[in-house]
Structure formats: structure tokens, C-alpha cells
C-alpha positions, -999 to 999 in steps of 0.1 A, spaced: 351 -816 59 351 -796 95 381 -816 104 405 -809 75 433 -793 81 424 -767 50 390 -759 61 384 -724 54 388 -702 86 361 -668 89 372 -633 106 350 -603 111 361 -575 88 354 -537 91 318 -530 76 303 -564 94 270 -553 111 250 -574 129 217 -573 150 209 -568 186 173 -581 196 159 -569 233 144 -600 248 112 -583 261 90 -598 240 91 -566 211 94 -572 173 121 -546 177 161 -546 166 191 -526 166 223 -528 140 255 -523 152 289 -514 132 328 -529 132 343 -493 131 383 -508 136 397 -544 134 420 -553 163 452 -577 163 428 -610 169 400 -606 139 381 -637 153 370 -606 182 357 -575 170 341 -542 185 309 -535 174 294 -499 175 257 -488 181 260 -450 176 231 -434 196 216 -468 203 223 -478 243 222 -514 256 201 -514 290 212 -527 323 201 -555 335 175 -565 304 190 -595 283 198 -592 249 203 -617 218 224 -615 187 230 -622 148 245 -619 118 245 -605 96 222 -582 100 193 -579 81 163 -556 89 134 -579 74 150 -612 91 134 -607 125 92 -619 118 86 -623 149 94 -616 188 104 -654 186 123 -660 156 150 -645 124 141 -660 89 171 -663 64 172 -673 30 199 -693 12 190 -682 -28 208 -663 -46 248 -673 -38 270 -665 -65 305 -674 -66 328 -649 -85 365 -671 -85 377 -702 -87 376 -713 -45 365 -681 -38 348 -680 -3 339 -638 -3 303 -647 -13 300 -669 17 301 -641 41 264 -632 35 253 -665 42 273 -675 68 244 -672 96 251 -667 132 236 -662 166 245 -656 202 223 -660 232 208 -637 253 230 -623 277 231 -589 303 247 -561 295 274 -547 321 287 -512 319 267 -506 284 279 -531 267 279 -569 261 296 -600 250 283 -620 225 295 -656 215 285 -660 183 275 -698 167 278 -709 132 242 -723 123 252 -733 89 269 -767 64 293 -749 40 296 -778 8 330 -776 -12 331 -799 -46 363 -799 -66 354 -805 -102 374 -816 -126 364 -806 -156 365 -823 -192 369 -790 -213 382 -755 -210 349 -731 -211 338 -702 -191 311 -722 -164 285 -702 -150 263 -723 -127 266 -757 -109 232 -772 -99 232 -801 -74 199 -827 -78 185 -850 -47 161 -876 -48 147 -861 -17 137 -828 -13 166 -817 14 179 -781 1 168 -755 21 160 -724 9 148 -707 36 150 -712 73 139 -699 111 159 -698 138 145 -695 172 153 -668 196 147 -686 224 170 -710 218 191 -707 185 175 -737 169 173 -738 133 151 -755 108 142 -752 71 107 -733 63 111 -752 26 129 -776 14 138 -782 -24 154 -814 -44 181 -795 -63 206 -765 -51 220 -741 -78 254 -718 -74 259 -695 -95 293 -683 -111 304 -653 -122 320 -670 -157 347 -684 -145 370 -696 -171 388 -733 -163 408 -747 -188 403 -788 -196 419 -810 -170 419 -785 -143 399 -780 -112 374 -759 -104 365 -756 -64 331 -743 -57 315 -739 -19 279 -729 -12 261 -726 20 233 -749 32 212 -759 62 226 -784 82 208 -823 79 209 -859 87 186 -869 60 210 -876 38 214 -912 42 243 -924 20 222 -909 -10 240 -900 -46 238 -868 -56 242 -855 -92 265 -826 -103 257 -806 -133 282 -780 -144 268 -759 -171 291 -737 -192 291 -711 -223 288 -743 -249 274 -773 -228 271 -790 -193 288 -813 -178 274 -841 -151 284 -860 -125 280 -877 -94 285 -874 -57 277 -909 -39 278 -922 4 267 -888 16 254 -888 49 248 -858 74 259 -824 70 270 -805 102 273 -767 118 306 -756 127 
């Protein structure tokens, strides 16, 4: 859905810290702080304290920042378990999933701009559901293993692939009540793929009394924007 005109729109917010990796060849990485949120939140300021960027080395970035994500001098690992939504079309759990990375650049006068990438699909379904309940998980089912729930990015180039793939997806929610007849919106965070194919997926909504199923049918790719 990257070109609908409701497509939900992500701004840095004070708090967001993300990681600085030297590009010397070192297993080694730095966080850095949003103190203060301008007028344009799509930019932001980010803070190292005591730690100095060097002239003339090259440096990479990514969020968010997570000290066990970098395995490697050539490559971040990020997981996608865990996502729990807490509202109907809430996006807030998103935030920690929503993995990004900027190229190596050179720092001038101490500091350096990064351009960051989205490397991730965001999925949004819009259930209508057949009874009022209080819904705690929706699990999506494949007949090919294409959920990722882990991946590597490469620091050398910002590529991203799946370390496993898995044949269903589960979101959790934080009991969210819906009332029969209305709809409940739910988004998770994926890898992006071409396997899909035009493959059907099937929808289970499980709630306080019993789950609901469906389908999703003529998928085909899933894209990073």
C-alpha cells in the first residue's frame, strides 16, 4: 500500500537512539541520543555525549539502536518476534521494528549526515469481525515458509536478507475489544519478498471466546519504503 494516499508517515521523536559503526574493520559501536525535536521531525539532531566522530574515517549508521545487533565487523542482525499491538490501528509498536540504515559517510567538523533507509514491508489488514470480543492475537499462515523472523543486513552495503524463514506470522494484541460488524486494523512489520507469487494467505483472529478465520488471496511482492 506504499502508494496510498493514507499510508502511515514515521518522524523521529525525542528518546530515538541509534548506532554509529566506525568502518575500520572493529566489532565496535557508539549510541547516540535525540536531545530536542526541531520544526521538520523527519530531521533530527542526534547526540554522542563524550563519544567524537573522527575526521576523515567513514562511518555507517542504524536504527534503532541495539547493542547485541552488530555480530560482526560486516553485518547488524534484527529480529521481528515479539510485535504487540496495543490499539485498534495503532502504529506506536512499529517504531521498534521499523529498521533503518545509512551508508558510510565522512564526518566534517565532528559531525555527519546520515540518510537513513527503510529496510522493512509494514502489512496492514482490516478485519471485519463477526462478533464483539476482546481479540488478542492475529496469526497469518503461508504455504511457503516466507516470514522472517530474523534478518542480517550488510554493512557494506545495506542489503538485507532473512537468517530464517517461517510459514505463519503472529501479532499480538493487547485485548483489544471490537464490537461485531466493526473493523479492526492491525499492521505488523516484515522482511521485504518477492516469493509471494499470487499465494492465499489465511487470517486467524483469535479472541477471549473463539477465533475467527479468513483469507487473503493474489498476493505478490512486498516492498521497502
Amino acid at each position: 500500500t506504499q502508494e496510498r494516499t493514507d499510508a502511515p508517515k514515521f518522524a523521529w521523536k525525542v528518546g530515538d537512539v541509534i548506532g554509529i559503526i566506525p568502518m575500520n574493520g572493529k566489532t565496535v559501536q557508539s549510541n547516540y541520543e535525540i536531545a530536542e525535536i526541531g520544526s521538520n521531525p523527519k530531521n533530527a539532531t542526534f547526540d554522542g555525549g563524550v563519544w567524537a566522530l573522527k575526521e576523515g574515517k567513514e562511518y555507517a549508521a542504524y536504527y534503532p539502536f541495539k547493542k547485541e545487533a552488530l555480530v560482526s565487523n560486516e553485518s547488524l542482525e534484527f529480529s521481528f518476534l515479539g510485535q504487540t499491538q496495543s490499539a485498534n490501528n495503532s502504529l506506536e509498536h512499529l517504531g521498534a521494528y521499523d529498521y533503518m540504515y545509512a551508508s558510510a559517510v565522512v564526518p566534517q567538523s565532528g559531525s555527519a549526515q546520515f540518510d537513513f533507509e527503510h529496510k522493512i514491508s509494514l502489512v496492514r489488514l482490516q478485519l471485519t469481525v463477526p462478533k464483539s470480543d476482546t481479540y488478542t492475537r492475529v496469526v497469518l499462515e503461508s504455504s511457503t515458509a516466507w516470514f522472517a523472523t530474523g534478518a542480517s543486513l550488510k554493512l557494506s552495503d545495506g542489503t538485507m536478507s532473512a537468517t530464517e524463514t517461517v510459514k505463519s506470522a503472529t501479532l499480538n494484541l493487547s485485548d483489544i475489544a471490537v464490537s461485531s460488524g466493526s473493523v479492526l486494523t492491525v499492521w505488523f512489520a516484515t522482511l521485504p519478498t518477492s516469493a509471494l507469487n499470487g499465494q492465499t494467505l489465511s487470517v486467524k483472529l483469535f479472541g477471549s471466546e473463539a477465533a475467527c478465520t479468513g483469507e487473503i488471496s493474489g498476493l505478490t511482492s512486498l516492498t521497502a519504503s
